[in-house]
N, C-alpha and C positions, 0 to 999 in steps of 0.2 A: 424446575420450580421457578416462577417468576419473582424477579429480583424486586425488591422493597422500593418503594419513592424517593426514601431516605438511601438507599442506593444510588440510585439514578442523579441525584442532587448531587452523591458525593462526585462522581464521574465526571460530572461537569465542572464541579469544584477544583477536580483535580486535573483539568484540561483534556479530559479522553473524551473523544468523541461515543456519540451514544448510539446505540447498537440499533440499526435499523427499527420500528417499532417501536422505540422506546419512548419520543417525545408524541407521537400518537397516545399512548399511555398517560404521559402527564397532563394534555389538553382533555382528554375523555376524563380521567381522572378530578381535573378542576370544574368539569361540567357538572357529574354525578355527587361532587360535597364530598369525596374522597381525599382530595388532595385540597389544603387548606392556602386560603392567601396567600399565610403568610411562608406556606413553602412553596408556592410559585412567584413569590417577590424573592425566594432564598436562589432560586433556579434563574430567574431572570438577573439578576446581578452574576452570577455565575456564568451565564453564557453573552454578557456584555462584556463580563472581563476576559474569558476563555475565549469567546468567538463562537463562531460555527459553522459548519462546510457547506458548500452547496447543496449538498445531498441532504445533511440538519437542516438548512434553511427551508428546500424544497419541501422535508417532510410536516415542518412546522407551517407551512402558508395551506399544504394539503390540510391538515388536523385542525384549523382555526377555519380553514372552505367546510369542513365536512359537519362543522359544530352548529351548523344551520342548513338555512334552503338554498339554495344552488338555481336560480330562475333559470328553467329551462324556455329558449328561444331558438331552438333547433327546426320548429316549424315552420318558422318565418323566411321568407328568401331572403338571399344574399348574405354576405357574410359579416357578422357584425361586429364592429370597431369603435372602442373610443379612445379616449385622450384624459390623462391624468396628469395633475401640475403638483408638484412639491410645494408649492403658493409662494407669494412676493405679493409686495407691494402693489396694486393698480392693475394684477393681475385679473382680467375681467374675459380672457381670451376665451372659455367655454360656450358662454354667452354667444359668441360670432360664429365658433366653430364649430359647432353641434349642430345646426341647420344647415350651415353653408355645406356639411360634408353630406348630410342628408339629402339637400337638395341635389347632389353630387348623383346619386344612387344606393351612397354607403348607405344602409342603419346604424343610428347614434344611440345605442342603450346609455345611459349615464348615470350612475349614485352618485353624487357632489354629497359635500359637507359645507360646513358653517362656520365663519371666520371664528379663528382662535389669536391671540396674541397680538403680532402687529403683521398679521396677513389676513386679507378677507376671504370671504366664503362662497361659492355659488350660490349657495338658496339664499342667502342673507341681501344678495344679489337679486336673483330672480322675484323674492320676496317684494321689492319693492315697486313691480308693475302690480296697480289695483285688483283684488282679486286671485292674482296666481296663486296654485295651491303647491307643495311640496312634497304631503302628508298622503299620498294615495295610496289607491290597494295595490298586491302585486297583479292581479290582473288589467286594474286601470294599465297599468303600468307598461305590461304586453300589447293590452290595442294600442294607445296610443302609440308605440313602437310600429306596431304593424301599418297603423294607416296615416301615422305623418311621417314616419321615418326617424323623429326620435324622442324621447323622452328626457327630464330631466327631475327626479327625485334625491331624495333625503334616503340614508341608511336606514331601513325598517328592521324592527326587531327580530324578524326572522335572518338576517343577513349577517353570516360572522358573527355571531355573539361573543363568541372565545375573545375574539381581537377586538371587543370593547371594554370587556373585563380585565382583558390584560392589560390594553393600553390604558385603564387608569390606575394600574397597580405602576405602571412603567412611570406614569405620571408623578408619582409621589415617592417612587423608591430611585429616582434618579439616572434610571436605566433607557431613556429615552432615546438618547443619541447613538446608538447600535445598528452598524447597516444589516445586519444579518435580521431584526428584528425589526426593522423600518420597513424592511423589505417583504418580509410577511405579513406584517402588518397592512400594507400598499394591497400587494395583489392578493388577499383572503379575499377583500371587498369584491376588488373590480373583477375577480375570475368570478365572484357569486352572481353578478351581471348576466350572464348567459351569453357574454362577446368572444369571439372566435381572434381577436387579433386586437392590439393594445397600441397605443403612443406614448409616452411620455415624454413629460417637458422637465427637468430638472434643470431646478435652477440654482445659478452660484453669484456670491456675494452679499453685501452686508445686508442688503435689503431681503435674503434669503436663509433657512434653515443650514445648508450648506455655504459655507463661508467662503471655503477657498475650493480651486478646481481641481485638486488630486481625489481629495473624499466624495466630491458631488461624481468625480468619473469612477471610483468605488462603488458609489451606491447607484450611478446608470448599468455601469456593469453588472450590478448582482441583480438588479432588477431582471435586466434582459436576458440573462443565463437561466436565472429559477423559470422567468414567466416562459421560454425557451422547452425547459425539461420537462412545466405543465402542459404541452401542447399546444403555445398559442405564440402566431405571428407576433413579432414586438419590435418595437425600434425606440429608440429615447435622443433625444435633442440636447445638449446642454445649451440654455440660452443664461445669457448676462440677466443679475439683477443690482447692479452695483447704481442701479440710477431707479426710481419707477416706472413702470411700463406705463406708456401710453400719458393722457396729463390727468389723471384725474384717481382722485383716492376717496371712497366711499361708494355706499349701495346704490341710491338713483345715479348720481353720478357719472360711474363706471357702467351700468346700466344700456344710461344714456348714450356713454360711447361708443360698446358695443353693439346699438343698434347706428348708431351714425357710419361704423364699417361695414354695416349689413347693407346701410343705403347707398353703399360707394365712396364713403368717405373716411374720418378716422386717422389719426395719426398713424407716420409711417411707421413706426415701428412696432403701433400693434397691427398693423398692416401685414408686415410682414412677417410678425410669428404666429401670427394667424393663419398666413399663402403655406409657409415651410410646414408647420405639422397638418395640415389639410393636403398637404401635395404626399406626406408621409401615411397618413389614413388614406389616402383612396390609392395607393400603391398596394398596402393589408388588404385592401376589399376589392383588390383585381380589376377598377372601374378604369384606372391609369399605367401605362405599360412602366411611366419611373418618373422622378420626382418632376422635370422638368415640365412632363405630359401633364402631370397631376396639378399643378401651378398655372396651369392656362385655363382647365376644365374649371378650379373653384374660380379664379378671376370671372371666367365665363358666367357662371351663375352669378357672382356678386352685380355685374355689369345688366345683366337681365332683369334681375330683382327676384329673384326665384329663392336665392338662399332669404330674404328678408321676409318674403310670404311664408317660404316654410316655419319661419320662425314667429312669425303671425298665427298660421296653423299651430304651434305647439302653444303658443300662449292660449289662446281659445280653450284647446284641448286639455288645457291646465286649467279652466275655470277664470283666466286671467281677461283683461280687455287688451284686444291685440290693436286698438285703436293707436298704442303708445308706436306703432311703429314708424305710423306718420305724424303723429302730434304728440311730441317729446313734450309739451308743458303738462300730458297727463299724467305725468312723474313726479312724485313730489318733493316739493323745492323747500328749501330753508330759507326762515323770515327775515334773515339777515345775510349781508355780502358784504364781506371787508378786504382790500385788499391791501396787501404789503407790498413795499416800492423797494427799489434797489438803494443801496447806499451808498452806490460810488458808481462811476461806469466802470465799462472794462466789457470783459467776457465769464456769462457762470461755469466755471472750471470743474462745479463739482456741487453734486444735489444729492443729499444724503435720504436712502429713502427708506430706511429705520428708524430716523428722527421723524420724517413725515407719517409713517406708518403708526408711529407711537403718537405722534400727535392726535390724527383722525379717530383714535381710539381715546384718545382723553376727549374729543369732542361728544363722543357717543356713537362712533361710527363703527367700530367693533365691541372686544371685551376680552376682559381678564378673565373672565370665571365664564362655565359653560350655559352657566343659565341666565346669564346676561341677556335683556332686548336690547337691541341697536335700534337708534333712531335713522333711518334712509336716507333724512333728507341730508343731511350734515356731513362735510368733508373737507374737501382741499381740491383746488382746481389750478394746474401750475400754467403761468403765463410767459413763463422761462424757463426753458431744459437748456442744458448742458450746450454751450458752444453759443446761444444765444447773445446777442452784442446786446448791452443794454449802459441807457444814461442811468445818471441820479435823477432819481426817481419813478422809473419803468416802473412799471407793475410785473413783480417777480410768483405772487399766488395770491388765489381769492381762498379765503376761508368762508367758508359756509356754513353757520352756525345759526344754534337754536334761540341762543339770547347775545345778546352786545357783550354781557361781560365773560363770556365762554373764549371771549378774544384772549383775555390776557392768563389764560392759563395753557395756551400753546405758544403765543409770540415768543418768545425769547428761545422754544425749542424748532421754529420752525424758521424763525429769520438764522437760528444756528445751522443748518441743515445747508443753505446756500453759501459759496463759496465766489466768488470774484474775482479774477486776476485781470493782468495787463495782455495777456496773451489766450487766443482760443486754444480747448484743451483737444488733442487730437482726437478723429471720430469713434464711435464708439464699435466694438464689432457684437450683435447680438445674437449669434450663434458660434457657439465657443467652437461644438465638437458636435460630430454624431455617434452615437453604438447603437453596433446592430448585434 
């Protein structure tokens, strides 16, 4: 006789692990109106505080994949691979590296989301070339896979539903921060992709969900072990977010810069976590014998222009005007540019980029609530990172804003964010760790 929900609750309540089967049970159960909110908000507190094993985790990311469609892309060659970021600050890196790995030979299937909190979002990103669409079918979704090499959409309703339902019961009942459930959560999606092999970028520090580097190498770890047991290549990067990536925070923006890496340019250090997980996808997609190979092949294409037209192909194929690849002013810009000056010289020691992040988002550049618009044009563009020598009065960030008085409802959080000393602060290293 199978055992009651109100069973299955208590189990976890009382820290026993649940019996093969069982949490298949509760997601099928929450699908059919059998099993009520409020006793899978009882179940998820329960297995935030109790935990749960690889083997739970594995069956829980299986039963939230199986709660929808599963895009099959078995017919298409080669093996297909993306890349998932835990999100930071300025993080715009999918943008560069979805075509560039395309142009590569890999295919780039890609679901992105929409900035939440003080991290932005790809489509909130891709959104603001004129025109690009997010909103496609899943078969747009296949050809353009098939004949540009990769795509770039929004989570459709058919995709994980369980793991939308869940995660905003997670939302409100405080049970958010759970690797075992972050972790299912993560790969329900991107296995519903139809990709044969995975990246991840996790990232640690303030400017990040993961704070510090013991939990963010917990939740690379459990990433790569489940995605491992489901059958699929995986590797994860820990890179630094204790600064913002790259100099620029919002939609056009960030955009912008993304495509300035595509034309050979781009600060180094999205330079370079862009070369590291591109050299790590085309190692999953067999184009590169190992990471060193794979680092020369994307350079190669960046230097050709090959990864920047393919990314012209996708914009097209998206509905978008891929003219933004060569004329960056058809991006849209904000009617106002203010910039902030240094207040002492010295060297900046230290650039906070959760104060900047939370800024960008009081300007209208993200959002608190999910159904928030963001305005594209609007952000932060920093004129100073970390190590930068500057006088009194350097120019330390441009804010780019919608009206003049929009200034002084970040100033005091953004001139806070920069730091100055007498001494340069040592170099930064942007890739902590790998697991494989």
């Amino acid at each position: 006789m199978a055992r009651s929900f109100v069973e299955l609750l208590g189990d976890k309540r009382d820290g026993r692990a649940h019996e093969p089967g069982d949490i298949q049970r509760l997601i099928a159960g929450l699908g059919s109106g059998e099993l009520a909110d409020y006793q899978m908000s009882a179940w998820l507190m329960a297995a935030f505080l109790r935990g749960l094993d690889e083997r739970e985790t594995l069956e829980l990311t299986d039963a939230m994949l199986a709660s929808g469609t599963v895009l099959d892309l078995s017919d298409q060659p080669g093996i297909k691979v993306d890349k998932h970021s835990t999100g930071g600050v300025g993080d715009k890196v999918s943008l560069a590296l979805a075509p560039l790995v395309a142009a590569c030979g890999v295919p780039v299937p890609m679901v992105s989301g929409r900035g939440l909190g003080h991290t932005g979002g790809t489509l909130d990103k891709l959104e603001s070339i004129p025109g690009f669409r997010v909103d496609l079918s899943v078969d747009d979704y296949r050809r353009i896979v098939r004949e540009v090499g990769t795509c770039m959409i929004g989570q459709t309703k058919e995709i994980a539903p369980a793991d939308k339902r869940i995660y905003a019961l997670r939302d409100v009942t405080a049970t958010v921060e759970s690797i075992p459930l972050i972790t299912a959560s993560i790969l329900s999606k991107k296995l519903a992709e139809g990709i044969d092999a995975l990246v991840l970028d996790v990232k640690v520090g303030r400017g990040a969900f993961m704070k510090d580097l013991g939990r963010a190498r917990a939740l690379a770890q459990s990433l790569v072990a489940v995605a491992k047991r489901g059958g699929k290549g995986v590797c994860a990067l820990l890179t630094d977010m204790d600064h913002p990536l790259g100099l620029t925070i919002g939609n056009a923006l960030e955009t912008r810069e993304a495509i300035e890496v595509l034309q050979g340019g781009g600060p180094a250090d999205m330079v370079e976590i862009t070369l590291a997980l591109a050299a790590e996808m085309l190692v999953l997609g067999k184009v590169a014998a190992d990471e060193t190979a794979g680092r020369a092949l994307a350079r190669a294409k960046l230097a050709s222009g090959e990864a920047l037209d393919r990314f012209g192909r996708m914009i097209e194929a998206q509905h978008g005007d891929r003219r933004v690849t060569t004329d960056l002013t058809l991006l849209p810009s904000a009617p106002h540019v203010v910039t902030l000056a240094a207040p002492r010289a010295g060297f900046v020691a230290d650039v906070d980029p959760l104060a900047l992040g939370l800024a960008a988002v009081a300007l209208g550049a993200g959002r608190s609530r999910a159904e928030q618009p963001v305005d594209p044009r609007v952000g932060l563009v920093l004129r100073a990172v970390r190590g930068t020598a500057v006088t009194l009065g350097d120019p330390l960030v441009e804010l780019h804003v919608a009206k003049q008085s929009d200034v002084e409802l970040v100033r005091a959080r953004v001139e806070g964010a920069f730091r100055i000393d007498d001494h340069a602060p040592p170099a930064r290293t942007l890739i902590l760790e790998t697991v494989r």
